[in-house]
N, C-alpha and C positions, 0 to 999 in steps of 0.2 A: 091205774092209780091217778088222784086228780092233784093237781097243782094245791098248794097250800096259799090259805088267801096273806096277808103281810103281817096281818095279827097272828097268825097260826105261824109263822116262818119266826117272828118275833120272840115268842112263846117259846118255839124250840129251841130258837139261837143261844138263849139265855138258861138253856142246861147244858151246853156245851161252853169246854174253856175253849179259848185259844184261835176258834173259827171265827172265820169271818164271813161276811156276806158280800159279795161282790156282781154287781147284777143279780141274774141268775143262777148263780151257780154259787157254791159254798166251799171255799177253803180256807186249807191247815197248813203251815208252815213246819216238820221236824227236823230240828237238826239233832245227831248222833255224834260218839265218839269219832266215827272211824266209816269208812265205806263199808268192808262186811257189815257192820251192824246195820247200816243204811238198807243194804240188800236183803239181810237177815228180815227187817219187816217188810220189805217190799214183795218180799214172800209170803209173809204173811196175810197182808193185805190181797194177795192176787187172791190164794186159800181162800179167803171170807167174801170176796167179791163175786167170784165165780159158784161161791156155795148161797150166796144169796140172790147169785144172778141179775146184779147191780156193780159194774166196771165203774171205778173212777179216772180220772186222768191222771198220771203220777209224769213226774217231772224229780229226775235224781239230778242232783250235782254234788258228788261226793260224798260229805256227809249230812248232806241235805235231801231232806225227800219234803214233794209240794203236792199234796191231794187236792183235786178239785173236783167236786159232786154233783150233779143236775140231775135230772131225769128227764131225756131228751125226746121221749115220746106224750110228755106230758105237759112239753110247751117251761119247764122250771123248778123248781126245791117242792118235794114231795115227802111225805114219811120216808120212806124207801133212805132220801138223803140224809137226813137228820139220824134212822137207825145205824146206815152205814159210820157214820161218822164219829157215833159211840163205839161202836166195836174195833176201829180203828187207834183208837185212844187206849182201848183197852190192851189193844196188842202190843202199843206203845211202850208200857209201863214198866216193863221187869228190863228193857234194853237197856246198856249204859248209855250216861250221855243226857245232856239235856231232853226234853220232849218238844220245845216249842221253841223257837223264835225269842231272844228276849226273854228266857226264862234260866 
């Protein structure tokens, strides 16, 4: 999969809420009611990462969970990241609890 040039990274950035771009790599901020629920998606997220064979970094502190995406054989943000990171959103949504940082 090849690296997205910055228009392409741009483009995608801007179907997604909440993400940011940082260097290379793209993350998300969730914060949750409660630690199970924090875990509850971190499960989930493991299920979709490993079913699309794309890991992200996840960083829990209680009821915070912090995704972060690259595609590290491609040298940086790929489809691949921009897919993963809707479907993560998606898993997000029925949890109690805020979804984002500031929201």
């Amino acid at each position: 999969m090849n690296e997205l040039t910055p228009q392409e990274v741009a483009q995608s950035l801007a179907t997604l809420k909440d993400w940011q771009k940082r260097a290379a790599v793209l993350e998300r901020q969730y914060v949750f009611q409660d630690f199970p629920t924090a875990i509850t998606f971190v499960n989930r997220v493991a299920e979709a990462a490993e079913k699309a064979w794309h890991h992200p970094d996840i960083d829990i502190r209680w009821n915070k969970v912090v995704l972060t995406l690259t595609t590290h054989d491609a040298g940086g943000l790929t489809r691949k990241d921009f897919e993963l990171a809707a479907v993560c959103d998606a898993l997000a949504r029925d949890l109690p609890g805020p979804r984002a940082a500031g929201t």
